[in-house]
C-alpha positions as CSV (number, residue, x, y, z in Angstrom):
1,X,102.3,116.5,108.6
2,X,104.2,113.1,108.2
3,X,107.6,112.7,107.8
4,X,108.6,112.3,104.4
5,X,110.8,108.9,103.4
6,X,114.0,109.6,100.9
7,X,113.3,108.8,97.4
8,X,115.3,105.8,96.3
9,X,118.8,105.9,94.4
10,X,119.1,105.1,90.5
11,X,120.7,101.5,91.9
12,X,118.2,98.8,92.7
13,X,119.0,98.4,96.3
14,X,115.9,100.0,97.8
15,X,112.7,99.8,97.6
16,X,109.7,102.3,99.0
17,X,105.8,102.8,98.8
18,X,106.6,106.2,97.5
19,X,108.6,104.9,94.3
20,X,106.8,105.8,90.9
21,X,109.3,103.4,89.2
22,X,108.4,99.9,89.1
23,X,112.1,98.4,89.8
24,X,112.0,100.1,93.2
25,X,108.3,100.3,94.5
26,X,106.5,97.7,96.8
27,X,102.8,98.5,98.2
28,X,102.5,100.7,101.7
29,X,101.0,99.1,104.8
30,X,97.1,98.9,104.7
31,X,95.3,98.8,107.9
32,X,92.3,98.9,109.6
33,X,93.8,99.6,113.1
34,X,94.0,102.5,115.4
35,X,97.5,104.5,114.3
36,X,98.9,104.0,117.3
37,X,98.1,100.0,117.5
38,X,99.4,99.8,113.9
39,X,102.8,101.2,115.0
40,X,103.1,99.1,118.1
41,X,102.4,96.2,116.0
42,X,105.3,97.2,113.5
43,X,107.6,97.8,116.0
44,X,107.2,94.5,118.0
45,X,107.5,92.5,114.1
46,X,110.9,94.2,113.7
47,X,112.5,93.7,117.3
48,X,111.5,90.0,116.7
49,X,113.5,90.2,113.4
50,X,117.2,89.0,113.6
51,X,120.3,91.7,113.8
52,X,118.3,93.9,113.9
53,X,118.2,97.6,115.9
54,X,115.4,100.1,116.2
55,X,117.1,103.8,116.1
56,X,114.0,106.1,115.7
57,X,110.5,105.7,116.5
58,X,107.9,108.3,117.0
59,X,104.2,108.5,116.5
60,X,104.1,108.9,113.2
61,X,107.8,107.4,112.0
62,X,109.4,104.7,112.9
63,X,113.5,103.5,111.6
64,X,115.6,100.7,111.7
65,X,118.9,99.3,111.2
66,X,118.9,95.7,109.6
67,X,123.0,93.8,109.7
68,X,123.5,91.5,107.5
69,X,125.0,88.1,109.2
70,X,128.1,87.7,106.9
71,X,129.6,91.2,106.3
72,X,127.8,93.3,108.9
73,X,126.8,96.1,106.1
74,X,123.7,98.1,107.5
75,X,120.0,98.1,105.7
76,X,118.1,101.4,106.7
77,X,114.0,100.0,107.3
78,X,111.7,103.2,107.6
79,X,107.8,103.6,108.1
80,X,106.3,106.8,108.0
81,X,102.5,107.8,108.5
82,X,100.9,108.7,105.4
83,X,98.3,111.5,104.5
84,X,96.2,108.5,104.2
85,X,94.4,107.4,107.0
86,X,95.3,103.2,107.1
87,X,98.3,103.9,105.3
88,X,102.0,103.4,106.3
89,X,104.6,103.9,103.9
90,X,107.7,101.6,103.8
91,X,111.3,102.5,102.5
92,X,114.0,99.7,102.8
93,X,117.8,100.5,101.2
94,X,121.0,99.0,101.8
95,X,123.6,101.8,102.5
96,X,126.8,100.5,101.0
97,X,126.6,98.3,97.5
98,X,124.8,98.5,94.3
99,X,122.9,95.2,94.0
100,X,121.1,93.8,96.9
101,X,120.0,90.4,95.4
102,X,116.1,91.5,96.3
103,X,117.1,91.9,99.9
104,X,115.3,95.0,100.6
105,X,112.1,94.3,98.4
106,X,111.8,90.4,100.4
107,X,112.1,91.8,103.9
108,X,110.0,94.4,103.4
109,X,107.4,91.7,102.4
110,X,107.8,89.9,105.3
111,X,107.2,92.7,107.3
112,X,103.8,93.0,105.4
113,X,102.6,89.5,105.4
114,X,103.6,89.3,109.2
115,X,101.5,92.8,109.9
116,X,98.6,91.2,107.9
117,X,98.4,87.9,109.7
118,X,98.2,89.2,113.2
119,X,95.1,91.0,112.1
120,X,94.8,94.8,111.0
């Protein structure tokens, strides 16, 4: 059974795959890859990303901590398997704060444009 991602807050600092509202959702990963390759692949496009520490990562779930460079506050990144086979959902929230200035939502598409132009 995958591990199920947190449902986002009422404030628009996060973003997830899982999100029926609009404000907050962005698209899961789509791949074509075995599950294992497609997590290796995630998890060597995130250790490349700046400040940034991987705290979690399993078979089927993988989390991160992103820091911002000016303040230090802590973004939570997670990727979970879904029931879905070639499909990874993506949750991305900012711990502290109410407004993230589209933080979450642009570094989550990064992280999906990156994915889809190493193939998979």
């Amino acid at each position: 059974m995958p591990q199920i991602l947190s449902p986002c807050p009422d404030s628009p600092n996060c973003v997830s795959s899982l999100s029926k509202d609009t404000r907050h959702r962005v698209e899961p990963l789509r791949h074509t890859l075995a599950h294992e390759e497609a997590f290796e692949k995630l998890r060597k496009i995130i250790r490349a990303m700046p400040r940034t520490r991987i705290t979690q990562a399993t078979p089927d779930y993988l989390h991160a901590e992103f820091r911002t460079a000016v303040f230090g506050f802590i973004d939570d990144l997670e990727f979970a398997t879904a029931d879905t086979p070639g499909t990874i959902h993506v949750r991305s929230a900012s711990r502290r704060g109410y407004w993230d200035l589209g933080v979450n939502r642009k570094r989550v598409e990064r992280i999906l444009h990156a994915f889809s132009s190493m193939g998979g």
